[in-house]
C-alpha positions in Angstrom: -3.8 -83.6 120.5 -6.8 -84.7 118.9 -10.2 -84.6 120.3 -13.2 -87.1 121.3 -15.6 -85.9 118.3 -11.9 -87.0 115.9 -11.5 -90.3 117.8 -15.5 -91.1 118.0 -15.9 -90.8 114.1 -12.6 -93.0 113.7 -14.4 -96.0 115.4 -17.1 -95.8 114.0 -15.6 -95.8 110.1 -13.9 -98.7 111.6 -16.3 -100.5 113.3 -18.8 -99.9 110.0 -16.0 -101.5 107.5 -15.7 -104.4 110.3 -19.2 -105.1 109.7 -19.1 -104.9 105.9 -15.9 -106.9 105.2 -16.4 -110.5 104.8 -12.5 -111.4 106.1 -13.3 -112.0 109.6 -9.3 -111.3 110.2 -10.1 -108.0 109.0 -13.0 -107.9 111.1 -11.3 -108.5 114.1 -8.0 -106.5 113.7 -10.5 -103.1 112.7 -12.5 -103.7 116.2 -9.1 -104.2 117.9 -8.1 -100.8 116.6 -11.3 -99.4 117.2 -11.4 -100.7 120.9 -7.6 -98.8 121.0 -9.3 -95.4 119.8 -11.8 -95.9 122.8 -9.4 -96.0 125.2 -7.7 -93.2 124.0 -10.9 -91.4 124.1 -11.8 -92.3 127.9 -8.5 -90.7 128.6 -9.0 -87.4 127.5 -10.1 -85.5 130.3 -13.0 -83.2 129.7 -11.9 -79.3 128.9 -12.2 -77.1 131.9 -14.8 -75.0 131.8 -13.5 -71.0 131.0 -16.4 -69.4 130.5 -17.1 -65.8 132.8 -17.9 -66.0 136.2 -21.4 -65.2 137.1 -21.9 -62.3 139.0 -22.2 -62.5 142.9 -25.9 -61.9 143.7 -27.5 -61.2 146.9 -31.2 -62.1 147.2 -33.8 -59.1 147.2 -35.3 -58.7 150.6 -38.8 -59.6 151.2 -41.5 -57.5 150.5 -43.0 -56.0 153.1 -47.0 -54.0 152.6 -47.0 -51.4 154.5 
């Protein structure tokens, strides 16, 4: 499965050649694509995250001058 950084450059070579090209069928079939890539993006859900647990802390009880 490929990831959003993958998909993210992919629209943005395509969106970049859309704006270069002067064949404004090109144009539009290279945003259409690149519209598709977004979606696929928005779709992929966010890895969970695996990292350690912190430890369980219990606060310090106050300070007391005595």
């Amino acid at each position: 499965m490929v990831g959003r950084a993958y998909l993210s450059r992919q629209m943005t070579a395509l969106l970049n050649f859309a704006r270069q090209t002067n064949n404004p069928e090109l144009s539009a079939l290279l945003v259409q694509k690149a519209a598709r890539l977004k979606s696929q993006a928005d779709e992929i859900t966010p890895p969970e995250d695996i990292g350690p647990r912190p430890p369980d802390v219990e606060p310090a009880p106050p300070f007391r001058r005595g």
